[in-house]
C-alpha positions in Angstrom: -17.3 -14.8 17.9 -15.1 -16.2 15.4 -15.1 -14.9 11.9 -16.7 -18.2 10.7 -19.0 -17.6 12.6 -19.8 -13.9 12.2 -20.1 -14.8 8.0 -22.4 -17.7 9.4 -24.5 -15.3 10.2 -24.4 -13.1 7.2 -25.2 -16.1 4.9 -28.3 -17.0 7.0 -29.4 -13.3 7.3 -29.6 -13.4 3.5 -26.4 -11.0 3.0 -26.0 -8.0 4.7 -24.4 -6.8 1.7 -26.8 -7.3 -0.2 -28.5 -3.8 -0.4 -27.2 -0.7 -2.1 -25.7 0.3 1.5 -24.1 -3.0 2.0 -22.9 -2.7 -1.4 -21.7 0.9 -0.7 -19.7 0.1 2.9 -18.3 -3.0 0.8 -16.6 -0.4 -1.6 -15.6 2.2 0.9 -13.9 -1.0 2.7 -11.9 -2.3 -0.3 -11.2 1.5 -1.1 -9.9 1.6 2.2 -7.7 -1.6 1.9 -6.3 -0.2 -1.6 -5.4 3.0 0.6 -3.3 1.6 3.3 -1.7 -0.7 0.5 -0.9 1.9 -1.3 1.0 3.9 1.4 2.7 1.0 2.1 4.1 0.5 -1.2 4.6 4.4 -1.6 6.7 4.5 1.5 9.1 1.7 0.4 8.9 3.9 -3.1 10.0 6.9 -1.2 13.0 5.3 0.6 14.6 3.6 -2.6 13.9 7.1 -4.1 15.9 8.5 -1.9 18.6 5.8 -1.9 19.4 5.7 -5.1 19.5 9.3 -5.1 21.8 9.8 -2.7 24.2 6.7 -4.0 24.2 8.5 -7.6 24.8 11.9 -6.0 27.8 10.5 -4.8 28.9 9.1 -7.6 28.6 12.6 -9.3 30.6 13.8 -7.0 33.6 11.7 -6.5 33.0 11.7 -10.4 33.9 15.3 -10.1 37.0 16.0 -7.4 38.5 12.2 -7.8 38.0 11.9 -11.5 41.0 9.0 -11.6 39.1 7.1 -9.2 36.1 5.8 -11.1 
């Protein structure tokens, strides 16, 4: 079954979703997107964290032994 199809079948069925549990698994679903998005997004975060950290650490530090290089 396609996914056309499958929602073809939801509209004649008069919408699953419809009821209070269709509208509750609706919002655990879109909860559930907003979650993996987010971890996404928070692991990119993390790295350019951690980047930029490490580029301005060693900044301070050539900043501090080689001050007549920067």
């Amino acid at each position: 079954m396609s996914a056309l199809s499958v929602a073809g079948v939801v509209l004649q069925m008069g919408g699953l979703l419809a009821g209070p549990l269709g509208r509750l698994f609706s919002i655990v679903v879109v909860v559930g997107l907003v979650v993996l998005v987010g971890r996404v997004v928070l692991r990119i975060a993390w790295r350019l964290v951690t980047i930029a950290a490490t580029v301005i650490g060693l900044l301070l530090l050539m900043m501090f032994f080689l001050p007549r290089l920067l």
